[in-house]
C-alpha positions in Angstrom: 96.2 -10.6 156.8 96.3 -8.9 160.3 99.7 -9.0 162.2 98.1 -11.2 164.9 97.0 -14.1 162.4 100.8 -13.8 160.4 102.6 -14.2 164.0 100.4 -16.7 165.0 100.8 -18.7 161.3 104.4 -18.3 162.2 104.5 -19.9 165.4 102.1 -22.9 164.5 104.4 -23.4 161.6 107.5 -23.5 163.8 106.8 -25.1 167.4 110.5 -24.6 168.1 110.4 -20.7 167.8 108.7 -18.5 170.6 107.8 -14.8 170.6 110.8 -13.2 171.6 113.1 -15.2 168.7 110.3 -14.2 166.4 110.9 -10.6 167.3 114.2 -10.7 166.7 114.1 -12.5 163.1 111.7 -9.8 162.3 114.0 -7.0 163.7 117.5 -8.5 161.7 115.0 -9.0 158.6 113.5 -5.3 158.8 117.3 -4.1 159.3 117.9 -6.1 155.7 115.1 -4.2 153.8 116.0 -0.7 155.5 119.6 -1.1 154.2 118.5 -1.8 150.5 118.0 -5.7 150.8 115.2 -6.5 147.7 111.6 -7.5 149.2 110.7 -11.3 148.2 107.1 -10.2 148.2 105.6 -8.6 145.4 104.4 -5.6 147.2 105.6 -2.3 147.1 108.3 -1.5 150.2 107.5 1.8 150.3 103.6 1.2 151.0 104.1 -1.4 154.0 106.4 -0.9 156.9 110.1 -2.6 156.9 109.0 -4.7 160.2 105.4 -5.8 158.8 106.7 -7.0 155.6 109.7 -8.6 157.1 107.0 -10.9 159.2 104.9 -11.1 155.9 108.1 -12.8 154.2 109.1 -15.2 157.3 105.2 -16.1 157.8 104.8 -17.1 154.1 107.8 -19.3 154.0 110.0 -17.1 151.9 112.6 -16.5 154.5 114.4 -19.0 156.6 114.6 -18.2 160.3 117.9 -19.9 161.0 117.6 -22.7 163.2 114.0 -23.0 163.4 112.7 -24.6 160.8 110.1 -27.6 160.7 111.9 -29.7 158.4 113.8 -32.9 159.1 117.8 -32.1 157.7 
């Protein structure tokens, strides 16, 4: 799936969450993976970038975006 069509599956998800907050869960994310954090994918790190498979993760559910999450607590 294209990086355009993951953000926007993001932001449809999460109605709360804009671009910029996106950005920056992808950026803390990506900072996890470069410093050793295991991928929740099953895709090998080394073949995708850190920032592309961070939004890959948050897009398919697999990682919570603190404080922006569509369900009711």
């Amino acid at each position: 799936m294209k990086i355009e069509e993951l953000t926007a599956k993001v932001l449809e998800n999460n109605p709360s969450m804009d671009r910029y907050q996106l950005a920056l869960a992808v950026s803390k994310r990506s900072d996890e993976l470069l410093n050793g954090a295991t991928s929740k994918l099953n895709i090998n790190p080394k073949s995708v970038k850190a920032a592309d498979l961070a939004l890959m993760e948050i897009a398919e559910g697999l990682v919570s975006v603190k404080g922006f999450t569509n369900k009711e607590a």
